[in-house]
C-alpha positions in Angstrom: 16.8 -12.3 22.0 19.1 -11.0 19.5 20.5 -11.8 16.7 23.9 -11.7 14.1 23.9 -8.2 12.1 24.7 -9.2 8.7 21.1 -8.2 6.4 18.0 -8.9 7.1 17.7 -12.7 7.3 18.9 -14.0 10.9 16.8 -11.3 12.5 13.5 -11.9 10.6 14.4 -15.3 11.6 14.2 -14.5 15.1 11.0 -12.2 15.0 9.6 -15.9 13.0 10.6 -17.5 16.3 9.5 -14.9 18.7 5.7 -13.8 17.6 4.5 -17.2 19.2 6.0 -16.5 21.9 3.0 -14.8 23.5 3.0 -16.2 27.3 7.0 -14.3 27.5 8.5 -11.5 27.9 10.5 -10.9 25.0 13.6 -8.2 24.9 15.6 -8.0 21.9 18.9 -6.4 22.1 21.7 -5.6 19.3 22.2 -3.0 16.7 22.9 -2.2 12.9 20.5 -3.5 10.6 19.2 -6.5 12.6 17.9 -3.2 15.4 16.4 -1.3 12.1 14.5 -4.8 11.6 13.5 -4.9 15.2 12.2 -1.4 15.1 10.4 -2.2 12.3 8.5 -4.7 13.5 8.0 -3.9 16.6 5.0 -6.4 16.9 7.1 -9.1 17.6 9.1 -7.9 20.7 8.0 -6.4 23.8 11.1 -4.5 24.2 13.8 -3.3 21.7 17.5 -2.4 23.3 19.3 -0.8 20.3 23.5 -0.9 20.5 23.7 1.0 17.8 25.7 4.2 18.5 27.2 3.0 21.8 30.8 2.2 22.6 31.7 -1.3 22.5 31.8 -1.2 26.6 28.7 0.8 26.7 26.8 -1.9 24.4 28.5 -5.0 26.3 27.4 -3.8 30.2 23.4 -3.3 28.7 23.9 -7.3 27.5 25.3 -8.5 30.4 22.5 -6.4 32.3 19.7 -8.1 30.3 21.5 -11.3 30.6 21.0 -11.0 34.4 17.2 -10.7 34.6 16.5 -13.2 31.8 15.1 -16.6 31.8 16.2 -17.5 28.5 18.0 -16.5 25.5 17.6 -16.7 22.0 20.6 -16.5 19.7 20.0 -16.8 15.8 23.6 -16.6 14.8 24.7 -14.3 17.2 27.8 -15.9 18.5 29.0 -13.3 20.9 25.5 -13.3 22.5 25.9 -17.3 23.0 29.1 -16.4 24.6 27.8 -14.2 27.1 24.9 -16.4 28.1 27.2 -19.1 28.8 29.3 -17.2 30.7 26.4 -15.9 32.6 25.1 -19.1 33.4 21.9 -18.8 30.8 20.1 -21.2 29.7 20.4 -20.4 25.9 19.1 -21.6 22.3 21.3 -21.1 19.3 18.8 -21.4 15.8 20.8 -21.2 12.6 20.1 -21.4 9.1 23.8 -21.5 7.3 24.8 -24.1 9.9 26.3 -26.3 6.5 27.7 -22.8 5.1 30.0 -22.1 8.0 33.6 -23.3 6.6 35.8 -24.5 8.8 39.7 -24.6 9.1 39.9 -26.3 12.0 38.3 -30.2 12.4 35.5 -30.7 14.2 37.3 -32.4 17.4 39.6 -29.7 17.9 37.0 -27.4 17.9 35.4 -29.4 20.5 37.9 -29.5 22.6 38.1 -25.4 22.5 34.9 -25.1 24.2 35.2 -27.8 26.7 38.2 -26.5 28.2 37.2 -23.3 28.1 36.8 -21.2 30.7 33.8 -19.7 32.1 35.1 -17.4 34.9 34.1 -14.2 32.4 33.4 -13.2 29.0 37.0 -11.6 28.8 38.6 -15.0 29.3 36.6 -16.7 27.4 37.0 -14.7 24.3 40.6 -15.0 24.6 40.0 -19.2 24.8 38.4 -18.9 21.8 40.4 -16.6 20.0 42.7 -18.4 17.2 38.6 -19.7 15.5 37.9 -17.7 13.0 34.3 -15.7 12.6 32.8 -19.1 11.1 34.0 -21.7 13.3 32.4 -19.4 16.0 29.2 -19.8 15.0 30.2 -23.5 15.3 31.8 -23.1 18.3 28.3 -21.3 20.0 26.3 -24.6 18.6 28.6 -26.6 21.3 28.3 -24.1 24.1 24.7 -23.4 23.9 22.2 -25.3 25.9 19.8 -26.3 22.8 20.4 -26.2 19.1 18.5 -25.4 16.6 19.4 -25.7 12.8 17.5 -25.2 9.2 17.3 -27.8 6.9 19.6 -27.4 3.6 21.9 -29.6 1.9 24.9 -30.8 3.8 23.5 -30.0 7.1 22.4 -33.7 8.0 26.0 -34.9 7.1 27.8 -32.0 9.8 25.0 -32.9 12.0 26.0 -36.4 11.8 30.0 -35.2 12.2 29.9 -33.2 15.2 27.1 -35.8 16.7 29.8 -38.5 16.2 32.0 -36.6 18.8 29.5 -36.6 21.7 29.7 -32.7 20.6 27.7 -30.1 22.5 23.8 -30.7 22.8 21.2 -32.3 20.2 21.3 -30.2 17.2 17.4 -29.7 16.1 16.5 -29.7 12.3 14.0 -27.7 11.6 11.9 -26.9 8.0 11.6 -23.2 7.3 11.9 -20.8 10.3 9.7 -18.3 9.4 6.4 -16.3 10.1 3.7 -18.6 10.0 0.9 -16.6 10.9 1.7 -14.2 8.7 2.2 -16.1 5.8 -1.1 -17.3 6.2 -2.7 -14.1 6.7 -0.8 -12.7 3.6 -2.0 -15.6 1.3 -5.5 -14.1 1.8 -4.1 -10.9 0.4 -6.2 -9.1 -2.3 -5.7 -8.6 -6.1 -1.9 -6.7 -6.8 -0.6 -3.2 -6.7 2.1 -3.7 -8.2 2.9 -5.9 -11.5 6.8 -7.1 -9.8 8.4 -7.1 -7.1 12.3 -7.0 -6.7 13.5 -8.1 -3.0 17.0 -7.2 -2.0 17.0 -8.0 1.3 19.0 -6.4 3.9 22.1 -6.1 1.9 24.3 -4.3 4.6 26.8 -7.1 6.8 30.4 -7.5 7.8 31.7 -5.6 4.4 28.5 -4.4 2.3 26.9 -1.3 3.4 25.0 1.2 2.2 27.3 4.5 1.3 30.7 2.1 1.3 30.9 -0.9 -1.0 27.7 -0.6 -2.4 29.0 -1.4 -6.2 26.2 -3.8 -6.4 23.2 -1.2 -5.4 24.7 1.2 -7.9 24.7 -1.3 -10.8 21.0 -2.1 -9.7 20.2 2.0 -9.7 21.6 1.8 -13.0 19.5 -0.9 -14.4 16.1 -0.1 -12.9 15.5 2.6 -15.8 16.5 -0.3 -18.4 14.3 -2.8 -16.7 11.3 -0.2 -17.1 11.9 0.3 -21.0 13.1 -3.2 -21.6 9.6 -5.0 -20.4 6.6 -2.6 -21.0 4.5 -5.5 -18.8 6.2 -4.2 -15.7 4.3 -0.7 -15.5 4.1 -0.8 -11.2 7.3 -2.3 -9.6 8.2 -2.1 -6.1 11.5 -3.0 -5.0 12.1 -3.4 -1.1 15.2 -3.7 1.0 17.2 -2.4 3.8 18.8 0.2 1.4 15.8 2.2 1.1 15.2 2.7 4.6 15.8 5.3 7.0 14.2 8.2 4.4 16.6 6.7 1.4 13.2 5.9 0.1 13.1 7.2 -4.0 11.2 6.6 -6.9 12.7 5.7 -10.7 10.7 6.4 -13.8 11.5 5.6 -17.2 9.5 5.0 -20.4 5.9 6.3 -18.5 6.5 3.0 -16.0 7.9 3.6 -12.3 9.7 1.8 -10.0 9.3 2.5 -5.9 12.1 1.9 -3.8 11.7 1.4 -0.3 11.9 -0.4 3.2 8.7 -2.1 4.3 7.5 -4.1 7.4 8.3 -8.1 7.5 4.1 -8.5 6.9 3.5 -6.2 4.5 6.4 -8.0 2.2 4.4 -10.7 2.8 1.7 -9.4 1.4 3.0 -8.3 -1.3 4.9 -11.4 -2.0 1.7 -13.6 -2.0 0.2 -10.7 -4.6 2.4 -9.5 -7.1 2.4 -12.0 -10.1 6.1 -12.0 -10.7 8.8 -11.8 -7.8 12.5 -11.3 -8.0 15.2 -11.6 -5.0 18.4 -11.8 -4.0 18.8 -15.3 -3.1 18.8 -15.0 0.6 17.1 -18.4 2.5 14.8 -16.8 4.6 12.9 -15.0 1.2 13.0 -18.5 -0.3 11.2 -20.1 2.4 9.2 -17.4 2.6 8.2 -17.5 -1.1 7.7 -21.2 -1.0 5.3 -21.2 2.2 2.9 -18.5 -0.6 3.5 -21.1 -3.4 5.3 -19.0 -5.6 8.4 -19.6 -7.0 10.8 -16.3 -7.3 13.7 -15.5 -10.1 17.0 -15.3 -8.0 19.2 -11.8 -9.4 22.8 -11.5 -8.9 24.8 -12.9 -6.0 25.5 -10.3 -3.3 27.8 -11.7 -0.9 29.3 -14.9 -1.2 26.7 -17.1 0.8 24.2 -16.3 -2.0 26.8 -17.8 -4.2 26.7 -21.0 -1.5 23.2 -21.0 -1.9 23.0 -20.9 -5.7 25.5 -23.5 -5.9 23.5 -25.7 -3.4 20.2 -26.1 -5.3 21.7 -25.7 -8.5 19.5 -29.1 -8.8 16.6 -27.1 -8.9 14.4 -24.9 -11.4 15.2 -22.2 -8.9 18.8 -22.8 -9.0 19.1 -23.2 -12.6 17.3 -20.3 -13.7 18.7 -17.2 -11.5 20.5 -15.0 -12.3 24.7 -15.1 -12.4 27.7 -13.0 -12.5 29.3 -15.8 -14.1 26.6 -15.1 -16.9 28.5 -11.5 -17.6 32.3 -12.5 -16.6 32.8 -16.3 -16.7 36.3 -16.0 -15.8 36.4 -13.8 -12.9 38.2 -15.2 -9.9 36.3 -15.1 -6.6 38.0 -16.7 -3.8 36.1 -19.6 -1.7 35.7 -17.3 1.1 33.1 -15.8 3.0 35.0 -12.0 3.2 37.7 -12.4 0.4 34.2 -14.0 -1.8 32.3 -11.2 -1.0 35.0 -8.1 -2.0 35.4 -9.6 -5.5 31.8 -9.9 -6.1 31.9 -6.0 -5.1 34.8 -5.5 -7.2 32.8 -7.3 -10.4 29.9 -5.2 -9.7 31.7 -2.3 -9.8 33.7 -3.3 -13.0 30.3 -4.1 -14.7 28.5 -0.7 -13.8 31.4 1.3 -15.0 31.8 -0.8 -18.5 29.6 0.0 -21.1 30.2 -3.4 -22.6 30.4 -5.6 -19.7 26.8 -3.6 -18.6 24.9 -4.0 -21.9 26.5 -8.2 -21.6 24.7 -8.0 -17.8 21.9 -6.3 -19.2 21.3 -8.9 -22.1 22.0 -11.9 -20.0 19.8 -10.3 -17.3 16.8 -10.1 -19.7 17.2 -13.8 -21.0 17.0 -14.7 -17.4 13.4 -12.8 -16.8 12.4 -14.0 -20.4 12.4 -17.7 -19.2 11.1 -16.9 -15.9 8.2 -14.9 -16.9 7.8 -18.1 -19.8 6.8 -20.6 -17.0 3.3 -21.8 -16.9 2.0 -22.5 -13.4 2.3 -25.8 -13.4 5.9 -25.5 -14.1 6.4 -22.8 -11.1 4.0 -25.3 -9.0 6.7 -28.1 -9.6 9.9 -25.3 -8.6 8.0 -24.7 -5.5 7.2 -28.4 -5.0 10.8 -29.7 -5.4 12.3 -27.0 -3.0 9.7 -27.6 -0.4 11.0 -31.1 -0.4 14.7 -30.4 -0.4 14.5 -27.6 2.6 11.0 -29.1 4.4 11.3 -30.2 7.7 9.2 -30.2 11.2 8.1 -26.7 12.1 10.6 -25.0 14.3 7.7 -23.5 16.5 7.5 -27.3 17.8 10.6 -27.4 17.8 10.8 -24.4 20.6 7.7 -25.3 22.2 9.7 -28.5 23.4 13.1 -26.6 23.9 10.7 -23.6 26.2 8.4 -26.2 27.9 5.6 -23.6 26.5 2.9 -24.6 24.3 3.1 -22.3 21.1 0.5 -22.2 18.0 1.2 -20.9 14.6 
């Protein structure tokens, strides 16, 4: 089991998809945040394999050697891992939950055509068939090769569905509703009375560009604003805010105006927890939070765009209370150009975080604009937040994927 190292959402995808996996044996194996995940929640595997560290050769021989004594793999947007299951003659399940993100330069057809033809001698040759496809139309690519396909409902993924099904393309694509931790979403809706009076998820933040030390504008604007948040709304006296950032003893506390805010890393269950008891809830708008947040019932504030899939994401449910009310760079600097693209997207973001942080003026605009944002949010009755909930649970609903994989692994699963 692995899966694709960019934050924390394809990985607590997979532990959703492996804790009812009880009658197997399951190994994860990869590195980067998706292994601090794994380690973290150690529950959900029987074995962790961390890459982290190793050389790229070193890394590649303990994947091929798991590959080797395994049954069957598990892929959440992992293409490389696809790759060298198919090449090792594995049966293997890709599950994705950007499958109508991924954009793609080349058509459908001609993608195709790549992996038929492609040969499956070894990985080495392989790779080179399918070099020429860039990062995203690999993920697509490892939907074809893989042996079942598994996909999250979200706007525009019936219609590429449809596209690629038109072909006779690769293997029935599953749609799934939310992949996420059942059991322990219905444990943490039984949580107790709150600790803390918000809650401020940002996710895994670290991927292909962001990290923690390097291009980390965006974490240092939001270092900068905690102390403002804690004068600016004397009802937050306890917040907690959680993320791959404050991991790994980066954990820290932020005080201002008698109010505090704790920053640190916690398990995938105890977010839950804490999600289904804190009365207000902020996040970076990353999917597997929102289905998370909708399976409590509670409808979260979306901050500021991190990477440019948020900025997908936010543009996809715009048609929604959720989407309408978060939180926008566009609010602070309407005219800054960012690039429809996943890595050229994702530097100017950085850049604009950067440019807002070190402005006085542009950070008292995202400051302002920031606080109108939480004004409305806090404004909403429950009945209103019920109907947020309601119309996103219709928009992204769909049949559990733990059916889905109890067909796909001929093994009867319960969640």
């Amino acid at each position: 089991m692995g899966a694709q190292n960019c934050g924390f959402g394809p990985v607590s995808e997979l532990v959703a998809v492996s804790r009812p996996l009880h009658e197997c044996e399951r190994v994860f194996v990869g590195d980067g945040v998706a292994a601090v995940f794994a380690r973290r929640n150690p529950d959900a595997f029987d074995a962790v394999h961390d890459t982290s560290g190793m050389t790229e050769r070193a890394g590649a021989e303990m994947i091929d050697d798991l590959l080797r004594g395994s049954d069957h793999v598990i892929s959440v947007m992992d293409a490389e891992l696809v790759l060298r299951s198919v090449v090792a003659g594995r049966p293997v399940t890709m599950v994705d939950s950007l499958f109508s993100f991924w954009q793609l330069a080349h058509p459908p057809a001609a993608i195709h055509e790549r992996c038929a033809t492609m040969p499956r001698s070894g990985y080495a040759a392989a790779d080179r068939h399918l070099m020429g496809l860039s990062p995203h139309e690999r993920v697509v690519a490892a939907h074809l090769l893989a042996t079942h396909s598994v996909v999250q409902n979200f706007p525009g993924v019936t219609e590429r569905a449809t596209d690629f099904a038109a072909l006779g393309a690769g293997p029935q694509m599953h749609r799934t509703g939310s992949i996420v931790d059942v059991e322990g979403l219905r444990d943490a809706a039984c949580a107790t009375g709150p600790e803390h009076d918000l809650l401020i998820n940002v996710g895994g933040f670290k991927n292909f560009l962001l990290d923690f030390d390097v291009n980390n504008d965006y974490m240092r604007l939001l270092y900068r604003w905690l102390p403002d948040l804690l004068r600016d709304w004397p009802r937050f006296r306890r917040v907690l805010v959680c993320g791959g950032p404050f991991g790994e003893g980066r954990e820290q506390t932020v005080s201002a105006a008698g109010r505090t805010a704790e920053c640190r890393l916690l398990r995938q269950r105890e977010l839950l927890q804490v999600a289904a008891g804190t009365p207000d809830y902020l996040m970076a708008p990353g999917l597997t939070a929102l289905h998370e947040s909708i399976a409590l019932g509670r409808l979260p504030l979306a901050i500021h765009e991190q990477h440019y899939a948020h900025v997908f994401t936010m543009r996809a449910l715009d048609g929604t209370r959720f989407g309408r009310s978060g939180g926008r760079f566009t609010d602070v600097v309407p005219g800054h150009p960012l690039p429809e693209d996943d890595l050229a997207g994702t530097a100017a973001l950085v850049q604009l975080a950067g440019r807002i942080r070190k402005d006085d003026e542009l950070y008292a605009r995202y400051r302002r604009t920031f606080n109108e944002r939480i004004e409305h949010y806090v404004s909403l009755t429950p009945p209103q937040r019920q109907h947020g909930v309601e119309e996103l649970g219709r928009l992204l609903g769909g049949e559990p994927v733990h059916t889905v994989m109890s067909g796909i692994l001929g093994t009867p699963l319960t969640a």
